[in-house]
N, C-alpha and C positions, 0 to 999 in steps of 0.2 A: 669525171671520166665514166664512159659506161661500162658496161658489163660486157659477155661474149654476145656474139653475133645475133640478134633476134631476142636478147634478152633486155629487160627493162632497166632504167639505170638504177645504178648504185645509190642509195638515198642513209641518213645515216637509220631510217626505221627498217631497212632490211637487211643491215648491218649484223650480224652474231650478237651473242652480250657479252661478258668478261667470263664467264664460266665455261661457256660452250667456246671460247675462243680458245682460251689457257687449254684445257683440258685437250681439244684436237690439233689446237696447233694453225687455227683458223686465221687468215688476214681479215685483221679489222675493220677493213672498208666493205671486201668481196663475201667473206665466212668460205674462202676455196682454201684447204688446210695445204699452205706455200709457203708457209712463213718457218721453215727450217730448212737448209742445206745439206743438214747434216744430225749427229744425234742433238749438238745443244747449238748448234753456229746457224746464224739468222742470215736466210738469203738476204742477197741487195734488194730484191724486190719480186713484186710477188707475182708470179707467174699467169694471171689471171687475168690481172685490172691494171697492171703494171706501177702499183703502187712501191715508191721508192723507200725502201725500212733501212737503208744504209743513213738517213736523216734523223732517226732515233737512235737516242744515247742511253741505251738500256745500263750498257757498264757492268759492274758488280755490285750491283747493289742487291740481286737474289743471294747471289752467292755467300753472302756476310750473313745474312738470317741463313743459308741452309748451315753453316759452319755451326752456327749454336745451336737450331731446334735439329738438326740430324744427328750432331754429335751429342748432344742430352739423350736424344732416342737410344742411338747406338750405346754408348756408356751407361744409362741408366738399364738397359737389356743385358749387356754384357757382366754387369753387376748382380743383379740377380740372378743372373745364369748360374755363376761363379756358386754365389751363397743359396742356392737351392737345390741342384742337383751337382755339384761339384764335380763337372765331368774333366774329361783328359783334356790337357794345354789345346789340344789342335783340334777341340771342337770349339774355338773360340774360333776359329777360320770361319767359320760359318757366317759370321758376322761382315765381311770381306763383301761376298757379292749382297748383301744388303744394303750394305752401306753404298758400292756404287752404282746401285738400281735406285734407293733412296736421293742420290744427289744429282744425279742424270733425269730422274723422272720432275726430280725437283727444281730443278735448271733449267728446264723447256718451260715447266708448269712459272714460274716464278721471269721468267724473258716473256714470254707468250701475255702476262698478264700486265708487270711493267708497260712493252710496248701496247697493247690496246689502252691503256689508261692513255698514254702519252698522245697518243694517237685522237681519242676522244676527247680531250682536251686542246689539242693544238699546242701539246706543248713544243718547243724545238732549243735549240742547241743559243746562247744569245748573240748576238750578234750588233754589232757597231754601226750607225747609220755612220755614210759619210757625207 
């Protein structure tokens, strides 16, 4: 498919790379930052090239590594909070909007990155000849 109106087509060498994709949030065919709906919900497709991302099965698979390396962050911070300046119960709140800046920014970053892999690779969902 090409690109906008007067523009040259989409090839995969003008494609984004996995870093500059993840990081803005770039569709992996166009690099037009489309591939969100929402803070972590993945449009059907992307606004640009009208590439269909409703065919990727991204799933939870970010979500399970954010569960461990956020929650080690937060817990291993929240630990020596505790044993170093031993401050009042409710400056442990603090910890709160960290935690859901860290898994929201984590959740785009980690969808964003699954799908362009998936996407570079041609992988898809399997399916049954008949």
């Amino acid at each position: 498919m090409c690109g906008a109106a007067g523009a040259p087509p989409i090839t995969r060498n003008t494609a984004p790379g996995l870093a500059a994709a993840s990081l803005k949030g770039q569709c992996p065919r166009c690099g037009t930052p489309s591939l969100f709906s929402g803070p972590v919900a993945l449009a059907d497709t992307c606004r640009h090239c009208g590439l269909d991302l409703s065919g990727f099965n991204v799933g939870d698979g970010p979500a399970a590594f954010l569960i461990l390396i956020i929650g080690t962050i937060v817990a291993v911070g929240a630990i020596w909070m505790e044993l170093a300046i031993e401050p009042a119960w409710y400056a442990h709140l603090v910890w709160v909007p960290i935690l859901l800046g860290l898994t929201l920014y984590g959740l785009r970053l980690g969808k964003a990155a699954l799908l362009y892999q998936e996407y570079q690779h041609e992988a898809r969902e399997g399916r049954l000849k008949e």
